[in-house]
N, C-alpha and C positions, 0 to 999 in steps of 0.2 A: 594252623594250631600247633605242627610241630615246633614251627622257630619261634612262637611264644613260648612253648615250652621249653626249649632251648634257652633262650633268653632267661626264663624262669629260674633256671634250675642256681643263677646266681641266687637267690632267695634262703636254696638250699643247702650250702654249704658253709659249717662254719672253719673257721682253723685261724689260730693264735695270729695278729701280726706282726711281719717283721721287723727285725732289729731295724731301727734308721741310721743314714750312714751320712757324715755333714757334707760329701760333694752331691753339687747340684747336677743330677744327671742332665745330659744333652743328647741322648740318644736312647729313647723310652719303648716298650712293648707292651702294649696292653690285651692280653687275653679276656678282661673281662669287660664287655658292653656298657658298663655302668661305671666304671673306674675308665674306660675311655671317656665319656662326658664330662665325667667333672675336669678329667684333665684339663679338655677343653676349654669347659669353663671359667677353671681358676688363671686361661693363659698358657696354659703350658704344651697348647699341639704343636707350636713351632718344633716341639723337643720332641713328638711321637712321631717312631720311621714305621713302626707296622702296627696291626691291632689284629682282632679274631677274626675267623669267618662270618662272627654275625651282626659286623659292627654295622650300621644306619645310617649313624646320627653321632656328631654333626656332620653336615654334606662332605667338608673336605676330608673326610674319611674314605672315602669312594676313591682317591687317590695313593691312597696308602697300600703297603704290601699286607696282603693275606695270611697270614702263621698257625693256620690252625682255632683248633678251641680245646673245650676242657676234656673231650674224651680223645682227640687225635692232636693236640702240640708238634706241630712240626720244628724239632730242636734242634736238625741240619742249616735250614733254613733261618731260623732264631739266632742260634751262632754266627751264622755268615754276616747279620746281617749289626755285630758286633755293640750289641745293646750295653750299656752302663746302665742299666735295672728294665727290670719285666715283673709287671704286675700279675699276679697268678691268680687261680683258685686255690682255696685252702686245702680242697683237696689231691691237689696233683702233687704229689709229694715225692714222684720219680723225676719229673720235669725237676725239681726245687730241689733236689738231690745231684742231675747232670749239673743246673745252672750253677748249684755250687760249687763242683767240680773244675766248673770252668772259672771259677771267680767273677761270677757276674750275679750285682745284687739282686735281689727280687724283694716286693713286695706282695703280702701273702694276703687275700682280700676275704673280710671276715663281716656277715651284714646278717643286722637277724631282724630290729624293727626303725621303725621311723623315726625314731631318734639318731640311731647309727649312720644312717644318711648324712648327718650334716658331721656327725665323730668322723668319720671316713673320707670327706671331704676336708676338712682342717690337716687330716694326717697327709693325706696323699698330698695337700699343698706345700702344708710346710718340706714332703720331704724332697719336694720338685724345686724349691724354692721360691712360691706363690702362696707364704702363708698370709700375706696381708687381702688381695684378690681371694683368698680360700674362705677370709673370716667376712670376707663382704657377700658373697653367693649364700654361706649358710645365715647370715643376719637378714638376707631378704626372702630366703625360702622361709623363714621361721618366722620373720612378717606376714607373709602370705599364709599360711597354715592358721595365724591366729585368727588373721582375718577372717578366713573360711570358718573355726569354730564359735566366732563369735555372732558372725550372721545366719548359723542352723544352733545356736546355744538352746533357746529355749523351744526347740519344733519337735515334736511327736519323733519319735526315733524308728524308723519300720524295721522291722526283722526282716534279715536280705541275706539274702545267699548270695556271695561274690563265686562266680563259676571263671576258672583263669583256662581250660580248658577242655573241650567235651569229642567224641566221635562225631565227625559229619554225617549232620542227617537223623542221629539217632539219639536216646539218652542215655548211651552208656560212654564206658571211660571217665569218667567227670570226676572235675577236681577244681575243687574249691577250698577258698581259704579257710585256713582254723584258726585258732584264739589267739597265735603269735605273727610275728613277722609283721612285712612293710605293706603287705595288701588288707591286712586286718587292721594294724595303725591308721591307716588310708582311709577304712570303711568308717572307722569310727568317729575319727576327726572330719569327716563327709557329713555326719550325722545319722550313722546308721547302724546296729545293733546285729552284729555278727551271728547268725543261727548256730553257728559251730562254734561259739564263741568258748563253751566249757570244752573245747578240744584243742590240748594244749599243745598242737603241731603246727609246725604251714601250710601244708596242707593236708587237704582229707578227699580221701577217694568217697564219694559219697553215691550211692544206689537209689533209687527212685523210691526203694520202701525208706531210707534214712530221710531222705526229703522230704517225703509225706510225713514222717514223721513231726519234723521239724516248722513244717505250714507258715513256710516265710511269706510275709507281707510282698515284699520285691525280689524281683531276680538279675541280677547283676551278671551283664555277660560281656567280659575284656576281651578287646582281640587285639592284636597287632596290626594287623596288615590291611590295606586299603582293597586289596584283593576281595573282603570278604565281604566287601559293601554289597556285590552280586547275586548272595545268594542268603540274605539277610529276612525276606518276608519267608523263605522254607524254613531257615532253620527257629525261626521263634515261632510259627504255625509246632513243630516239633516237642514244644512245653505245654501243646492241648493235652496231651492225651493224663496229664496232670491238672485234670480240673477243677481238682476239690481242693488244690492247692489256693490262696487268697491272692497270693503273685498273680494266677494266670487267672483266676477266677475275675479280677480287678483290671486285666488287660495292663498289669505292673511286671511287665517283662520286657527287659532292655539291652537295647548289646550295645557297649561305649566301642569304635574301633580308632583306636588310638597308640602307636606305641609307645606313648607318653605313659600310658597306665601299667607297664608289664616291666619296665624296668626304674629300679632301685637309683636315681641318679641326679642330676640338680633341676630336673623338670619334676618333681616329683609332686611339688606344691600344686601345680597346673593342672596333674593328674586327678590328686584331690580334688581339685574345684571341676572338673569332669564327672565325677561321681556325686559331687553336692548336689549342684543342678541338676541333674538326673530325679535325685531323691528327693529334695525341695525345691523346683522350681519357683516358688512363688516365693522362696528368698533371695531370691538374684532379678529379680525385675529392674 
């Protein structure tokens, strides 16, 4: 649950982006998990020499040097390793203050819903030099997307609680999406009818009396990591002891594990159709 929520917390931070600069870097930094994909995607990892702690995906990441993330940036390290642009959080503004320092651009990464996905993807192409590959990735994630709203268009919409992460074992800690951002974009273009939809955060700390409150139809539970395949029949037996809820009352309690679902990136169309099925299966036959 932590490294989703790690992974997550791109979700949360907004900050202006940066100036673009017309040389094509050849030596790239990616702090943030989601801005390393699309690099990828549009082409351009030949150009990335390191990325975050908590980068995955794609595989030949695993081969790259380690630099940190948003709360520890290792910038001895960063410097040495003599980047022509590092893509940041928006909110590391000490990091973006050294790098300026040293004259090395950054790109300051700014995402709030599922439209920005593919804005964010154009920009970092173009400013990689991969704007023509950048406009072909968002023109097929935006295929896909339609495709998914157009096969749950007219189906029953269930009120669902997207839970992105909870305490093992228990039902406390829990946080789930609110009525912005790219996992609430996701629910709804799923075909699905966000409970916290009139909370206009990304997320919401929500309490088991706000749940009950709320009497969602389904219960939507992301995880990341394959790890958690093991202990998957204890923690959904853990949504009984809410059983006047219609989620658990209806045996509509699901956990996607996938790290396709948790980060903000050019899989994110896939992620959606993850959750469609889920919710309507009897449209994807």
């Amino acid at each position: 649950m932590r490294h989703a929520l790690a992974i997550l917390c791109t979700v949360f931070v907004l900050a202006a982006p940066s100036a673009q600069t017309p040389a094509r870097p050849q030596r790239i930094i990616s702090l943030v998990p989601a801005l390393t994909e699309m690099l990828f995607a549009v082409g351009a990892g030949p150009q990335v020499v390191a990325v975050s702690s908590f980068d995955e995906y794609p595989p030949q990441v695993k081969n790259l040097e380690r630099v940190g993330a948003l709360l520890d940036p290792n910038l001895e390290r960063i410097l040495a390793l003599r980047p022509d642009l590092v893509a940041v959080y928006g909110s590391q503004q000490d990091l973006k203050t050294q790098l300026a320092r040293a004259s090395i651009p950054v790109y300051s990464y700014r995402h709030t819903g599922l439209a920005d996905i593919a804005t964010t993807i154009r920009e970092i192409g173009a400013r990689v030099g991969h704007a023509a590959e950048a406009r072909a990735v968002t023109d097929r994630i935006e295929a896909q997307l339609a495709s998914i709203r157009a096969r749950v268009g007219t189906a029953p919409r269930p009120r669902t609680l997207l839970v992105f992460g909870r305490e093992a074992g228990a039902l406390r800690g829990i946080y789930a999406s609110g009525g912005v951002g790219f996992l609430h974009d996701m629910l709804e273009a799923a075909g699905g009818e966000d409970v916290f939809a009139d909370i206009k955060r990304e997320s919401v700390q929500a309490t088991t009396e706000l749940i009950l409150a709320r009497k969602p139809d389904v219960i939507l539970e992301i995880r990341s990591g394959a790890s958690e395949t093991g202990r998957l029949a204890s923690e959904v037996a853990v949504w009984r002891t809410l059983a006047s809820i219609p989620a658990v009352r209806n045996n509509r309690v699901h956990f996607i594990i996938d790290p396709r679902t948790v980060v903000p990136g050019p899989r994110v169309a896939e992620a959606t159709e993850l959750l469609a099925r889920t919710l309507h299966p009897e449209r994807f036959k």
